[in-house]
C-alpha positions as CSV (number, residue, x, y, z in Angstrom):
1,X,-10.9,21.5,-16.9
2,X,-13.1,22.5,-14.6
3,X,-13.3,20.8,-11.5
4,X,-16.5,21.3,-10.3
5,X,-18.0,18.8,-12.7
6,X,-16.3,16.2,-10.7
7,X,-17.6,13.9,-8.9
8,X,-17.1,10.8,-6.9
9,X,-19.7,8.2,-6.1
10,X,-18.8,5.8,-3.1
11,X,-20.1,2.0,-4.0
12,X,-20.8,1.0,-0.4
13,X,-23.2,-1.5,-1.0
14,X,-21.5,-5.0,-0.3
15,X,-21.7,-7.4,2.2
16,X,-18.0,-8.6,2.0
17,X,-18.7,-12.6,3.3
18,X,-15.4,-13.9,3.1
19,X,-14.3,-11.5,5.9
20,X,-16.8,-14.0,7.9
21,X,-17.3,-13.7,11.3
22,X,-16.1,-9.7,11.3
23,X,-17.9,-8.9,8.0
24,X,-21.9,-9.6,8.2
25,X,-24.9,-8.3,6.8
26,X,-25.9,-6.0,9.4
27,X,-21.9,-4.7,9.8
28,X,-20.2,-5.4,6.3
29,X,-16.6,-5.1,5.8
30,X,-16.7,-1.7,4.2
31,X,-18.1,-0.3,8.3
32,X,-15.0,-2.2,9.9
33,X,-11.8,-1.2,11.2
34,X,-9.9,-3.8,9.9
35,X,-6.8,-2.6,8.7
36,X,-6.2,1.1,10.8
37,X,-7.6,3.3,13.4
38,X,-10.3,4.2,10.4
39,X,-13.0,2.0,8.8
40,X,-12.4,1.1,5.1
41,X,-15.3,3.5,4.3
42,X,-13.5,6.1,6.1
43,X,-10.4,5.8,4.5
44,X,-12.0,5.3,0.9
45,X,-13.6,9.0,1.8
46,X,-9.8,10.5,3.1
47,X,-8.2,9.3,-0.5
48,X,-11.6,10.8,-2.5
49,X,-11.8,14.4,-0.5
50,X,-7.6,14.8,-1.9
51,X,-9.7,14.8,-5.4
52,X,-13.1,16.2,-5.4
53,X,-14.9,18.8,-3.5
54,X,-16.9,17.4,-0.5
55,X,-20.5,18.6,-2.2
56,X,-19.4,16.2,-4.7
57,X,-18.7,13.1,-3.4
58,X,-22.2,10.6,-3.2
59,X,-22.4,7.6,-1.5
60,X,-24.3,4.4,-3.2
61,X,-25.8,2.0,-0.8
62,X,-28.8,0.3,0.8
63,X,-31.0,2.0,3.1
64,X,-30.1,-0.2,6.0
65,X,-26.7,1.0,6.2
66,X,-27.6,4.9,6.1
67,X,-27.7,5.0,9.3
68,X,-24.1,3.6,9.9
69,X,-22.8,5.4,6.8
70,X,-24.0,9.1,8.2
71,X,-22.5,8.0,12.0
72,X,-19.3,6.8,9.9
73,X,-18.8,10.4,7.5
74,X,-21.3,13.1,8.9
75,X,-19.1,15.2,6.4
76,X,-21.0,14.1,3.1
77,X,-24.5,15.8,3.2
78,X,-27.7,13.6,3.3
79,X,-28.9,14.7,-0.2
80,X,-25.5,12.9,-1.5
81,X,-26.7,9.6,-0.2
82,X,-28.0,7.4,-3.2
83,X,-30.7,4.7,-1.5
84,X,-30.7,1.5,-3.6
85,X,-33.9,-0.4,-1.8
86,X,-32.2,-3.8,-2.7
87,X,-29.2,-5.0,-4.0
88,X,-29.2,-5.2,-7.7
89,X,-25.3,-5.4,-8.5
90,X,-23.5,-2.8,-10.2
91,X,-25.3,-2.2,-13.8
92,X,-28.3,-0.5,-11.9
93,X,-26.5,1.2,-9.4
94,X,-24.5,3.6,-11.4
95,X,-26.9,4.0,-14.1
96,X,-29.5,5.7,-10.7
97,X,-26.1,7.3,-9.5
98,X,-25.3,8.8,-13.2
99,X,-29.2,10.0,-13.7
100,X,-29.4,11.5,-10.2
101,X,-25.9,13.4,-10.5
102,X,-26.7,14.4,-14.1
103,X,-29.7,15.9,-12.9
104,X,-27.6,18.1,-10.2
105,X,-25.2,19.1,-13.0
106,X,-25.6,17.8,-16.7
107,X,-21.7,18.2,-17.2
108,X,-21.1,16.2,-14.7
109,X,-17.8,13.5,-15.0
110,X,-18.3,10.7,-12.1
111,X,-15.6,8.4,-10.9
112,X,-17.5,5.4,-9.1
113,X,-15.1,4.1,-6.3
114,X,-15.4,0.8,-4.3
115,X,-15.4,1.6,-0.6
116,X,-13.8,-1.3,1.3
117,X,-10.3,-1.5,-0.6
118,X,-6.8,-0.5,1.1
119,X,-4.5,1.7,-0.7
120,X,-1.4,2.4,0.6
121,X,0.0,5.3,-1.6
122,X,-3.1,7.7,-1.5
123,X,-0.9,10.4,-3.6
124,X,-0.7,7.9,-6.7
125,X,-4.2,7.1,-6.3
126,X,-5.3,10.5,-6.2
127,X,-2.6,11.1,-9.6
128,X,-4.2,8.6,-11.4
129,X,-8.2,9.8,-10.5
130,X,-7.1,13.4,-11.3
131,X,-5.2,12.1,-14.8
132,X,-8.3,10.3,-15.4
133,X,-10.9,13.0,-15.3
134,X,-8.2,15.2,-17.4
135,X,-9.3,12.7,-20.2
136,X,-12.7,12.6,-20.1
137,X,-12.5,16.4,-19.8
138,X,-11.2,16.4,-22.8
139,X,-12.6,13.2,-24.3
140,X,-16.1,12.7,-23.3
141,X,-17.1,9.1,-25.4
142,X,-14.2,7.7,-24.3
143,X,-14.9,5.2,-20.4
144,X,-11.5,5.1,-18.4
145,X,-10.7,2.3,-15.5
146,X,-7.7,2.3,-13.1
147,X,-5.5,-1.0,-13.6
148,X,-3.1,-2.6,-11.1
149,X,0.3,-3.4,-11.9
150,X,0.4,-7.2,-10.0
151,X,2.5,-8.1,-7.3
152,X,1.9,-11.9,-7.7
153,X,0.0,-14.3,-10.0
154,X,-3.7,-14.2,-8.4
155,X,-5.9,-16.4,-9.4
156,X,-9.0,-14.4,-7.3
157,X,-8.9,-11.0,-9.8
158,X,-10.3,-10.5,-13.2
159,X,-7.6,-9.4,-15.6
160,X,-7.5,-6.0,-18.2
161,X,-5.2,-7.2,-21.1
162,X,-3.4,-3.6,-22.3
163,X,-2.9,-2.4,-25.9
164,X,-1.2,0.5,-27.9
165,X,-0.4,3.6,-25.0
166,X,-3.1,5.9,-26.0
167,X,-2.0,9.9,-26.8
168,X,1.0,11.2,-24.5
169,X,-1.7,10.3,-21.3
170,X,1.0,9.2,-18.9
171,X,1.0,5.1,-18.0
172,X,-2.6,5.7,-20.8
173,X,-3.7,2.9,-22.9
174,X,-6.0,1.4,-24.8
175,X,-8.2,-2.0,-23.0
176,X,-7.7,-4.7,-25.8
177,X,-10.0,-7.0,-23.5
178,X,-11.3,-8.0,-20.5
179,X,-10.0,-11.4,-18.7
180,X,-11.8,-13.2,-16.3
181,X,-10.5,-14.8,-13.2
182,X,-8.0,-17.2,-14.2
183,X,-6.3,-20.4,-13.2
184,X,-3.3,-20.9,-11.5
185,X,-1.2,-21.6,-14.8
186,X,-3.1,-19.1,-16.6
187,X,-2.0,-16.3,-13.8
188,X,1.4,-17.3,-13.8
189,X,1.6,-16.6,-17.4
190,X,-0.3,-13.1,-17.1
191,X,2.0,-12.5,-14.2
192,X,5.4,-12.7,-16.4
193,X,4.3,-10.4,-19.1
194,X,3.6,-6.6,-18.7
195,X,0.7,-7.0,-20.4
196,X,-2.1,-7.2,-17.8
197,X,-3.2,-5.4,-14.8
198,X,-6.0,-6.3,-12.3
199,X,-9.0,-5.2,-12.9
200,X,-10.3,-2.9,-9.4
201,X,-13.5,-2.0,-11.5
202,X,-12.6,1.7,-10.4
203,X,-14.6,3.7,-13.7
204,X,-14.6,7.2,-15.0
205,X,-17.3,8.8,-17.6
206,X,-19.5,11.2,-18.5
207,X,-22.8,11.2,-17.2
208,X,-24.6,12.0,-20.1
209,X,-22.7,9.9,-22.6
210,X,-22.8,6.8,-19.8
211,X,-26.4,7.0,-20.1
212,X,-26.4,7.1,-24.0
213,X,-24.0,4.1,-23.7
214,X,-27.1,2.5,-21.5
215,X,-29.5,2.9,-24.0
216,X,-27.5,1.8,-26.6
217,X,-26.3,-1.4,-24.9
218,X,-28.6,-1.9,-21.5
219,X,-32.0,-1.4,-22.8
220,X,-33.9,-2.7,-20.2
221,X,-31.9,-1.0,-17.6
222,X,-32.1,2.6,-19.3
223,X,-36.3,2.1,-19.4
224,X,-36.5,2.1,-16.0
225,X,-33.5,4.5,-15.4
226,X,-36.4,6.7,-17.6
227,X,-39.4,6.1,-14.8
228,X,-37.1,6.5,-12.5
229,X,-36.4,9.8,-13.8
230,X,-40.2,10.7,-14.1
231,X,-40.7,9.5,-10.8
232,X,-38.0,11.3,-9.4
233,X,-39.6,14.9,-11.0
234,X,-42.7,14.4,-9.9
235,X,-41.6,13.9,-5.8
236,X,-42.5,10.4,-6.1
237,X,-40.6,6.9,-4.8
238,X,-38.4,5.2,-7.7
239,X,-38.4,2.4,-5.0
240,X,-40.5,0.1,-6.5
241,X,-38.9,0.9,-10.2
242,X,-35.8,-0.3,-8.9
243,X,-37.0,-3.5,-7.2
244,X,-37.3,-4.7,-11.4
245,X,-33.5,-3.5,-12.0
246,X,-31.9,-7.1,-13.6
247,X,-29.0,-8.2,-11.5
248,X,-26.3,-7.4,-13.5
249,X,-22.3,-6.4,-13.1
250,X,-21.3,-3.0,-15.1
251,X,-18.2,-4.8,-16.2
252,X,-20.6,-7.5,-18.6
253,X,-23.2,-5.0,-19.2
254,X,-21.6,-2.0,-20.6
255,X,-17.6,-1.7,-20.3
256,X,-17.2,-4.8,-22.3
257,X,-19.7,-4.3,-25.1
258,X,-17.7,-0.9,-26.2
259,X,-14.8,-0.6,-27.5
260,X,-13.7,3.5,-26.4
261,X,-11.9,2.2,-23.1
262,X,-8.6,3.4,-21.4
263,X,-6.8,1.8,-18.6
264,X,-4.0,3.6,-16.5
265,X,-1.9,1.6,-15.1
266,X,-1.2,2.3,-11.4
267,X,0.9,1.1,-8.8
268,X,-1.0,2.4,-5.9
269,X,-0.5,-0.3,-3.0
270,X,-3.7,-1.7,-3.7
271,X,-5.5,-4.6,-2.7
272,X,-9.2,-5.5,-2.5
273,X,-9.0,-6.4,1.3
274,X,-10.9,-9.8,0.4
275,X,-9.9,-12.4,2.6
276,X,-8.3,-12.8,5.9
277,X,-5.0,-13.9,4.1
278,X,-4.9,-10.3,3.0
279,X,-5.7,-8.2,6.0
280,X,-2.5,-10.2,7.6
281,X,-0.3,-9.1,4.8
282,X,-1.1,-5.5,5.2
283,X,-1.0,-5.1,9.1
284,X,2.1,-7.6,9.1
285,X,3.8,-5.1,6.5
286,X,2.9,-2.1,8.4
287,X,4.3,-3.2,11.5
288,X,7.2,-4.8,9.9
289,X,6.4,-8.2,11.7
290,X,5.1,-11.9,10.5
291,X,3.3,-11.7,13.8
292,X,0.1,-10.1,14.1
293,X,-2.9,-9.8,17.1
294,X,-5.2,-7.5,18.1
295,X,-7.0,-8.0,21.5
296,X,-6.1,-10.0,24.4
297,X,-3.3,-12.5,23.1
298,X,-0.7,-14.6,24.1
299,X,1.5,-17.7,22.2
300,X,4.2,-19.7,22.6
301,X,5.8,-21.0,19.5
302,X,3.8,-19.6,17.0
303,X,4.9,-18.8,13.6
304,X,3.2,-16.5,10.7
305,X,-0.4,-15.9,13.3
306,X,-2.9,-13.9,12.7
307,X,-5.0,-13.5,16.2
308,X,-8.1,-10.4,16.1
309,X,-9.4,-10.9,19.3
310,X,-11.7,-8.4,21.5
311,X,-12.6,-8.9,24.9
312,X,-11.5,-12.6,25.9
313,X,-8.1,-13.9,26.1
314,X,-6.8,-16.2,23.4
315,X,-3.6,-18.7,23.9
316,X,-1.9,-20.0,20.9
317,X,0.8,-22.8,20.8
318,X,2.9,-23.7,18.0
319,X,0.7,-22.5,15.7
320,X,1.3,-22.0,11.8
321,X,0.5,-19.8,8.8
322,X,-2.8,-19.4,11.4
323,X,-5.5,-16.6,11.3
324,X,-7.7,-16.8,14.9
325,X,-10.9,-14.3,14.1
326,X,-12.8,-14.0,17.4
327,X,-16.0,-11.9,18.0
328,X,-19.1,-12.2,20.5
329,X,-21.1,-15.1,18.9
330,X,-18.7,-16.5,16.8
331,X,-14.9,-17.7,16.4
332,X,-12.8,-18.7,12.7
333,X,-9.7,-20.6,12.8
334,X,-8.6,-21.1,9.5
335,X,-5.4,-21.7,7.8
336,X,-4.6,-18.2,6.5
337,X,-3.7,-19.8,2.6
338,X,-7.7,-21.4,3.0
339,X,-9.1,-17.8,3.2
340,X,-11.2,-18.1,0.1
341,X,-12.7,-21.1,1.1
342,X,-15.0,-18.8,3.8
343,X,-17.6,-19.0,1.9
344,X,-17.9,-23.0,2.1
345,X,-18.9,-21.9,5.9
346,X,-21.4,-19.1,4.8
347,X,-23.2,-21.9,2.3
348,X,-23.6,-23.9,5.0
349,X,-24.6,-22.0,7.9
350,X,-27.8,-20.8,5.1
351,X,-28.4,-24.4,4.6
352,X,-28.4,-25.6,7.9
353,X,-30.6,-22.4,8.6
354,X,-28.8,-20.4,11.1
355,X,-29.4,-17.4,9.6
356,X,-28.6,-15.5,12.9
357,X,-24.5,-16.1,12.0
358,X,-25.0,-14.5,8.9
C-alpha cells in the first residue's frame, strides 16, 4: 500500500435542523461545540489526521461556510477546499470531489467522511478507515462502507443487512442489501439479530473506478462531472455546471445499483449527533450524570434535564426527561423523547414566514 494515495474528503455541507435553535443555516451543527471543548468539524478533522496526511484531507462544502471552515481548521490548505455553489445532496458532491482529487493524483483511494458525527473510540475508527483502504489497495472495483454494530432498535437509521464474511478482512463482509429506515417492530427485529448494522454512509473507493461506476450507473451526473472537467482545464467556473447537478443521495444513485460492496462492522461509539435526545446521552455519559447544563443554571427537583444555556439564568422545577435549548433570539423546551419532531417547528416557522429563525 502506499499511503500517499489516501485521501479523506470532509462532507461539511449540512444544515443539521433538528438541532433547531443551536443548528441554523448561517451556523450548522457541524460549526458547533455541542458535545466538547471542539466543534464537531474539528473533531471529525482530529479522528481523520490519525489516518491520512494533512495535504490529503479535502473539505466538501458550500461557499458560505468557507469562511467559518478556514477560521475552524486553518491546518487544511485552501486548495483542499471543494466549493459546491448549492446544495445538490450527495451524488454530485463526491462525483466533483472524486474528479478534482483524481486530477491531483489519478491513484488516488478517497474515504468521504460526514463531519458532524461523535465518535467516541477514535482508535477503532481510525482501524477500520486504515483496514478499509487496505482493501481497495488491493481490490480497486470493489466500494467499502463502515457499518455500526446497534446499541438499540432505532427507528431514525437506514439499515446494511450483512452477508458471507468476505476473504480473512477482519469483521469484512459482503452488503446483501440496503434497508431503509424502519418501523418500530421492524427495528426491534433487526435489533435481535446480528445481521444488520447502521448504515453512517461513511464510503471508500477508487477515484477512477467511482467515476466509471458514475458513467455506468449516473449518466446524467458523469456528463456534467465531464464539463466540469473541461471547465476546470481551461481556468474557468464549473459553477454554473453544477447548479444542473440532480438532487440525488449517493446511497440510491450508485452504492445500491452495484453489487461489489463490503461493510466492516465497527463498534466505534458512534452516533450521528441528530437530535437533542442524543447530545444529552453523550455529555450525560461523559460526565457520568443523568443531569446535564451548560450556562447559567439552577433547579430544584428536576430529573433526567438537559439545560444549554449562555448568558441568562435559567430556573427549572420539577422538571422531567426535559431538554431547555436557549440562545439569543430563540428558546426550545422540548421533551427530550420528542427530539425528532423539531422539524414540525422548522416547517412552520417557513410557513408562517419567519425566515429570520431559520
Amino acid at each position: 500500500m502506499n499511503k500517499d494515495n489516501f485521501y479523506v474528503v470532509i462532507v461539511a455541507g449540512g444544515t443539521g435542523t433538528r438541532l433547531w435553535p443551536m443548528s441554523r443555516k448561517k451556523s450548522p451543527k457541524q460549526f458547533q461545540r455541542l458535545t466538547g471543548k471542539k466543534t464537531l468539524f474539528q473533531q471529525t478533522f482530529r479522528r481523520i489526521k490519525k489516518v491520512a496526511p494533512i495535504s490529503n484531507i479535502f473539505v466538501s462544502l458550500g461557499g458560505n461556510y468557507l469562511k467559518t471552515a478556514r477560521q475552524q481548521l486553518p491546518q487544511i490548505p485552501k486548495k483542499n477546499y471543494i466549493i459546491e455553489p448549492v446544495g445538490k445532496n450527495t451524488a454530485p458532491a463526491i462525483a466533483l470531489a472524486s474528479l478534482i482529487i483524481r486530477k491531483r493524483n489519478p491513484n488516488a483511494i478517497i474515504a468521504s467522511i460526514a463531519s458532524d458525527h461523535e465518535v467516541l473510540k477514535e482508535d477503532v475508527f481510525a482501524k477500520n478507515l486504515k483496514l478499509a483502504f487496505k482493501i481497495v489497495s488491493e481490490h480497486p472495483k470493489f466500494l467499502i462502507t463502515i457499518g455500526l454494530q446497534p446499541t438499540y432498535p432505532e427507528t431514525g437509521y437506514g439499515y446494511i443487512k450483512t452477508g458471507e464474511p468476505y476473504e480473512n478482512y477482519d469483521q469484512t463482509y459482503r452488503v446483501e442489501k440496503f434497508v431503509e429506515k424502519p418501523n418500530e417492530l421492524v427495528a426491534q427485529t433487526y435489533f435481535q439479530t446480528t445481521k444488520y448494522l447502521w448504515n453512517a454512509s461513511y464510503f471508500i473507493f477508487n477515484a477512477k473506478h467511482i467515476l466509471k461506476l458514475y458513467e455506468s450507473h449516473s449518466r446524467r451526473i458523469y456528463r456534467l462531472i465531464e464539463k466540469i472537467d473541461a471547465c476546470i482545464d481551461a481556468g474557468e467556473s464549473y459553477y454554473p455546471i453544477f447548479h444542473e447537478m440532480p438532487n440525488e443521495p449517493f446511497d440510491t444513485e450508485i452504492i445500491e445499483k452495484i453489487n461489489k460492496v463490503l461493510v466492516i462492522s465497527s463498534d466505534m461509539g458512534w452516533s450521528d449527533v441528530g437530535s437533542w435526545k442524543s447530545v444529552y446521552e453523550i455529555l450525560a455519559k461523559k460526565i457520568g450524570s443523568d443531569q446535564v447544563s451548560q450556562g447559567h443554571h439552577i433547579s430544584y427537583g428536576d430529573e433526567n434535564v438537559f439545560v444549554l444555556g449562555q448568558k441568562k439564568m435559567i430556573a427549572t422545577i420539577g422538571l422531567k426527561n426535559i431538554a431547555v435549548i436557549d440562545t439569543p433570539d430563540a428558546t426550545l423546551i422540548i421533551n427530550r423523547d420528542k427530539s425528532q419532531d423539531v422539524k414540525k417547528i422548522i416547517e412552520q416557522l417557513k410557513e408562517t414566514g419567519k425566515h429570520k429563525y431559520l
